[in-house]
N, C-alpha and C positions, 0 to 999 in steps of 0.2 A: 565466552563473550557472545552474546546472541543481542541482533537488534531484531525487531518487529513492526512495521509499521502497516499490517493489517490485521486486524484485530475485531471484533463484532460482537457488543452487548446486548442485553437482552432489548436497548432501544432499536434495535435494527429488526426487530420482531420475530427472527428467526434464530433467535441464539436464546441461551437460558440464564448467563450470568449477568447480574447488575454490572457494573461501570468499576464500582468499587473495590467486588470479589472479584471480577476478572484484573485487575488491575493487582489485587493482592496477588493471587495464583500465576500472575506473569513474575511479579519480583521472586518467590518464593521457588519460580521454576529458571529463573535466574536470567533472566529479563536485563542487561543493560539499560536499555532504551526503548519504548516502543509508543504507539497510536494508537485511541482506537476509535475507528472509523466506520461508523454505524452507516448503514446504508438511507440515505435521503434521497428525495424529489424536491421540486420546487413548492409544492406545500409543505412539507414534512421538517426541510431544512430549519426554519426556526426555532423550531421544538426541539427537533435534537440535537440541536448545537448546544441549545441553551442549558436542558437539563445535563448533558455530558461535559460540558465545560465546567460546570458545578462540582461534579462527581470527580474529574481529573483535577482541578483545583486544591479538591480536599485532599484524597490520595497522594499527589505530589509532595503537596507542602508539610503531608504528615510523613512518609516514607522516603521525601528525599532522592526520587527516583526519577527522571527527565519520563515524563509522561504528557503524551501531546491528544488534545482533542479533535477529534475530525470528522469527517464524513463522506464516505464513499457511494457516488453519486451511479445509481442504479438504472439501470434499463428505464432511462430516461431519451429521449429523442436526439439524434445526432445533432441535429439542427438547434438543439437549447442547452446544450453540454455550457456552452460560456456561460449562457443567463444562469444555468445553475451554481455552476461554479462561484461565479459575482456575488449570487445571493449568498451562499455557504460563507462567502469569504466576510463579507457585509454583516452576517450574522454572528461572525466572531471564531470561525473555522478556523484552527493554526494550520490544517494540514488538508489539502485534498487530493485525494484520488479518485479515479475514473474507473466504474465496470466495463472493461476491454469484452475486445469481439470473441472471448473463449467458445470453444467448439463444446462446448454442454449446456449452453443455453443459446434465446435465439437474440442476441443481442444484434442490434438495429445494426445491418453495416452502415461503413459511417462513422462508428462512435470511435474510434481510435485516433484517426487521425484529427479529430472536429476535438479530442483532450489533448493532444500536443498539439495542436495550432493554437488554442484560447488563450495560454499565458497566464493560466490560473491552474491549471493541475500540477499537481508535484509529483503523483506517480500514476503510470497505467497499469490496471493491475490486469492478471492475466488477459493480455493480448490475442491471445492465438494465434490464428496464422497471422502473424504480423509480416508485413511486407520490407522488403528491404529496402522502399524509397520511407516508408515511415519509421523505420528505424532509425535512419539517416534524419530525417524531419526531428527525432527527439532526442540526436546526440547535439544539433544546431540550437534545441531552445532548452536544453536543458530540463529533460523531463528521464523521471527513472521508468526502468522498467521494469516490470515483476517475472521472477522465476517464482511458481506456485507451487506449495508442497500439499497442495489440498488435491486426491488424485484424480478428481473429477477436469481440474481444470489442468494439472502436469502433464496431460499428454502431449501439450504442445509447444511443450517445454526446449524440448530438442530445436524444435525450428527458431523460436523467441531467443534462443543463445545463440545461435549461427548466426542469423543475420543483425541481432545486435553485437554480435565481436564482429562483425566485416563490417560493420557504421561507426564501429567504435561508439557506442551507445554504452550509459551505465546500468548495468543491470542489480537488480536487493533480488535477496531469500524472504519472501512471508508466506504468510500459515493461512489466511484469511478463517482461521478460527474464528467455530461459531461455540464451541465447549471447552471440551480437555484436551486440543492438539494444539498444544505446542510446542516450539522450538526447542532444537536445543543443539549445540555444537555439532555433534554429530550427522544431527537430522539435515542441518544446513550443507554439510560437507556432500552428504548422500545427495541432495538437492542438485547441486550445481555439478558432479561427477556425472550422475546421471544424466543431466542434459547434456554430456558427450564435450562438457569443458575438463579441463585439467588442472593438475595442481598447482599450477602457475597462477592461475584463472582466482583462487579462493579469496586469497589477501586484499585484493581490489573488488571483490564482491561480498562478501565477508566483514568486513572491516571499512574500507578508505571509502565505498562508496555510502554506505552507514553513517559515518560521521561527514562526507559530504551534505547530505540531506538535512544532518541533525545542525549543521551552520546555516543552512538556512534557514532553516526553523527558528533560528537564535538562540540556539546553545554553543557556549564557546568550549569546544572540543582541543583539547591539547595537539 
C-alpha cells in the first residue's frame, strides 16, 4: 500500500515522463493513490494545470485508480505563495503543495510558513529546518508535512520528524520523483525509521494520514 502525493512530469520541465506514463509506471509499481504535481509559478500555473488535468482525467477514468492533478508551487516569492496558490486553485488544481525551505536549494526564507498560513496548501513539501513554532502553526490549520525520500532533500528529515511529533503535526512519505524512483512499502518503511521515528510512528504516516488527505481531496476512503 503506497500513497504518493509528489510526483513530477515531464510539464514540470525537469522530469522525462508524460502525465500519462508516469501515471501508468506508478499503478504498475503499485501506486494506491497518488498526485502529480508539476512545479508552476504564477505564469506557468494555467498551463499546467490545464494540460495535466487532461492527462489525469484520461488515466483515472481508464485505469480506475484515485489520481489527483496538482501543482507544486516552486521558488516562487514568500510574499506571493497565496496569490499563487488562489491562481493554481482558480485554475482547477485538486491538490497543492508548497517548495519548503530544504537545505539544497536556496529557497526564499519565508516560504514555509507564508504555505501554512495561506489556507490553500495541502502539503509542504520538504521543509527543512522546520521550526517548532511552524510545526505547530501546520498541526492548527491543518497542513501535512513531507518526509523526503529524494536524498538531496532527506537530510533534513531527522529534524522535520522531531518537531513535527512534539506539534503533533501530520507527516506523508513522497518521492518528489522526477523518473524511476519510486515508492514502495519498503522504501517508505526505511523513510520514516530513518528519520529516527519508530514503529509505532508507521501506521499513522503510512496509512491514516494518506487517507486523511485523500478525504479531502474527495475521495471517500473506507
Amino acid at each position: 500500500m503506497v500513497y504518493d502525493f509528489h510526483l513530477h512530469s515531464s510539464l514540470s520541465g525537469d522530469a522525462e515522463l508524460g502525465p500519462v506514463e508516469l501515471a501508468r509506471r506508478a499503478i504498475v509499481a503499485g501506486y494506491r493513490a497518488f498526485a502529480i504535481t508539476d512545479h508552476a509559478a504564477l505564469g506557468t500555473v494555467p498551463r499546467v494545470v490545464a494540460e495535466l488535468r487532461a492527462d489525469v482525467e484520461l488515466a483515472r477514468s481508464e485505469w480506475g485508480v484515485p489520481i489527483f492533478a496538482g501543482v507544486e508551487l516552486t521558488h516562487v516569492p514568500a510574499s506571493a505563495v497565496e496569490r499563487c496558490a488562489r491562481e493554481a486553485r482558480d485554475a482547477g488544481a485538486e491538490i497543492v503543495i508548497c517548495h519548503g525551505e530544504t537545505v539544497a536549494e536556496p529557497v526564499q526564507p519565508g516560504t514555509n510558513i507564508a504555505a501554512i498560513q495561506c489556507g490553500l496548501v495541502d502539503v509542504l513539501a520538504h521543509p527543512g529546518l522546520l521550526t517548532v513554532e511552524d510545526a505547530h502553526e501546520a498541526a492548527r490549520r491543518g497542513v501535512f508535512l513531507e518526509l523526503s525520500s529524494k536524498p538531496a532533500h532527506a537530510v533534513a528529515n531527522g529534524r522535520v520528524a522531531r518537531v513535527t511529533k512534539e506539534a503533533d503535526a501530520a507527516l506523508l512519505v513522497n518521492s518528489d520523483n522526477h523518473l524511476f524512483d519510486f515508492l514502495s512499502e519498503q522504501r517508505c518503511r526505511d523513510v520514516v525509521l530513518g528519520a529516527g521515528l519508530n514503529e509505532q510512528d508507521l501506521d499513522a504516516i503510512l496509512r491514516v494520514n494518506p487517507e486523511r488527505l485523500l478525504r479531502r481531496l474527495g475521495l471517500a476512503v473506507p
